[in-house]
C-alpha positions in Angstrom: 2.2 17.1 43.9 2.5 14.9 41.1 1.1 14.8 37.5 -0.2 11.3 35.7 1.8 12.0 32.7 0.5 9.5 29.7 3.1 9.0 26.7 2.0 10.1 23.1 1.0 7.2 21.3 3.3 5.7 18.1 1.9 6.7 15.1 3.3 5.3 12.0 2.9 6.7 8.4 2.6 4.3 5.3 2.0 4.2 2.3 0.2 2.3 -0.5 0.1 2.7 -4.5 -2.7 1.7 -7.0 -1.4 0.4 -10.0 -3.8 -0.7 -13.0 -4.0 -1.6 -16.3 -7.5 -1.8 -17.8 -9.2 -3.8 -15.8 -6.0 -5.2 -13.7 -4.3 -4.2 -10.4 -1.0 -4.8 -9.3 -0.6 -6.7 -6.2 2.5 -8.2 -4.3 2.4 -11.0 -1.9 3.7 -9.2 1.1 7.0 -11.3 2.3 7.0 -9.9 5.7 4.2 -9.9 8.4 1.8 -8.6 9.6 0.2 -10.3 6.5 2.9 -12.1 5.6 1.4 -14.1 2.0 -0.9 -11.9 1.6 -1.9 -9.7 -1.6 -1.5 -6.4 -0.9 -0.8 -2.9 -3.7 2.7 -2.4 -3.7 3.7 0.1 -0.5 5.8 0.3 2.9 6.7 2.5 5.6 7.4 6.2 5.6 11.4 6.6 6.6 12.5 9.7 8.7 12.5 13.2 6.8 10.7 11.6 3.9 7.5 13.0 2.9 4.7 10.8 1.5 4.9 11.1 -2.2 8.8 10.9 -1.9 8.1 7.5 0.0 5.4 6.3 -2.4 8.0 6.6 -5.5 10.8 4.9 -3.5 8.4 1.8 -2.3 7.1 1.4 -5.5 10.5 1.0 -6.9 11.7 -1.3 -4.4 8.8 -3.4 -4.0 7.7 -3.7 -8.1 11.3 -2.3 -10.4 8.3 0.4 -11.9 8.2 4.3 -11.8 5.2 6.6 -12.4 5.1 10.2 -13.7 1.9 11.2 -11.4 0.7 9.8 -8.3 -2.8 11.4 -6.9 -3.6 10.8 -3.1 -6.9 8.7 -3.1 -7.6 8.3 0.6 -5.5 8.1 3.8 -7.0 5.4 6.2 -5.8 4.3 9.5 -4.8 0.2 9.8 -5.1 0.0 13.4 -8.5 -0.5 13.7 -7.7 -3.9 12.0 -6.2 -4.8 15.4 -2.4 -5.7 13.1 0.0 -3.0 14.1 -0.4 -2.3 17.8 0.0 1.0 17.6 -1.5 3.6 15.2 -0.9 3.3 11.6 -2.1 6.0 8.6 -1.7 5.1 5.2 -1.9 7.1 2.2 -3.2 5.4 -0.7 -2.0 6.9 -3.9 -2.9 6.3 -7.5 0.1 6.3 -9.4 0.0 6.5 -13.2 1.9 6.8 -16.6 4.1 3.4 -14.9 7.3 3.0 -16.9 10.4 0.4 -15.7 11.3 -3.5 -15.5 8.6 -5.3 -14.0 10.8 -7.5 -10.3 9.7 -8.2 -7.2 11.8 -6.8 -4.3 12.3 -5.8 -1.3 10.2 -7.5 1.2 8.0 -8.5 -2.0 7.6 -12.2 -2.9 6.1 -11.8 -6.4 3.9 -9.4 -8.3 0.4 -10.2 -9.6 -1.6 -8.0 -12.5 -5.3 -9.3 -11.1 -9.1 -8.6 -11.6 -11.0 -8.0 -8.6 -12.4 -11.4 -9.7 -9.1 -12.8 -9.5 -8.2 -11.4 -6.4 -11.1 -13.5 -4.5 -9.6 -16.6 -5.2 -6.4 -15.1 -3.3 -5.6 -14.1 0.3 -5.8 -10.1 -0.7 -6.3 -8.0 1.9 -9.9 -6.3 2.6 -8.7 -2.8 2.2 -6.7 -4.1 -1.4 -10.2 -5.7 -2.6 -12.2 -2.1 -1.4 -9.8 0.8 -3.0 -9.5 -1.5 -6.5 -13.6 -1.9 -6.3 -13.6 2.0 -5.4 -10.8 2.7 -8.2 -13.1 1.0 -10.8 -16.3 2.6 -10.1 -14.7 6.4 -9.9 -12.6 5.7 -13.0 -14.9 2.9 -15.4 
């Protein structure tokens, strides 16, 4: 007798950080794909015995040079439905605030944008970047 036995899928973790001042968000233009060129909040991949929040400072210094004192978890969403990953991918979406540091792109990011929402239209920003800044600006004014 033998048994169909399916493997588990590939679930990847991310995560993403919300950066704003007034009425400003802090993009990158990603540098790598999937996206490659687009807008995006500063965030990456969730390495091996890291847990989110741990992963959400380090990204946010590599990608942007800038801490933050406190980061709230806003939503966790998963990016496969948008067909770019191949596999499934959840990212955590944290608001980070009190932002202290030297303002440089790094990492896989090309350059760093402060932008309205208005702004970010006349960009290529991504469609979950343009909803959680809309959704940032409605729960917080």
């Amino acid at each position: 007798m033998t048994q169909d036995i399916s493997p588990l899928p590939i679930i990847a973790h991310g995560v993403s950080m919300i950066c704003r001042n007034e009425d400003r968000f802090l993009l990158v233009k990603r540098g790598k794909e999937p996206l490659k060129g687009s807008l995006a909040f500063p965030g990456g991949g969730v390495e091996a015995g890291e847990g989110g929040e741990e992963a959400a400072h380090r990204e946010l210094m590599e990608e942007t040079g800038l801490c933050c004192k406190i980061l709230r978890l806003v939503d966790t969403i998963d990016l496969s439905k948008e067909g770019l990953y191949g596999k499934t991918y959840n990212l955590s979406i944290y608001r980070a605030l009190d932002l202290s540091g030297q303002e440089q792109a790094g990492d896989d990011a090309v350059s760093l944008h402060w932008l309205t929402i208005e702004e970010m239209l006349s960009y290529p920003a991504t469609v979950s970047t343009l909803a959680f800044a809309r959704r940032i600006l409605q729960e917080e004014g």
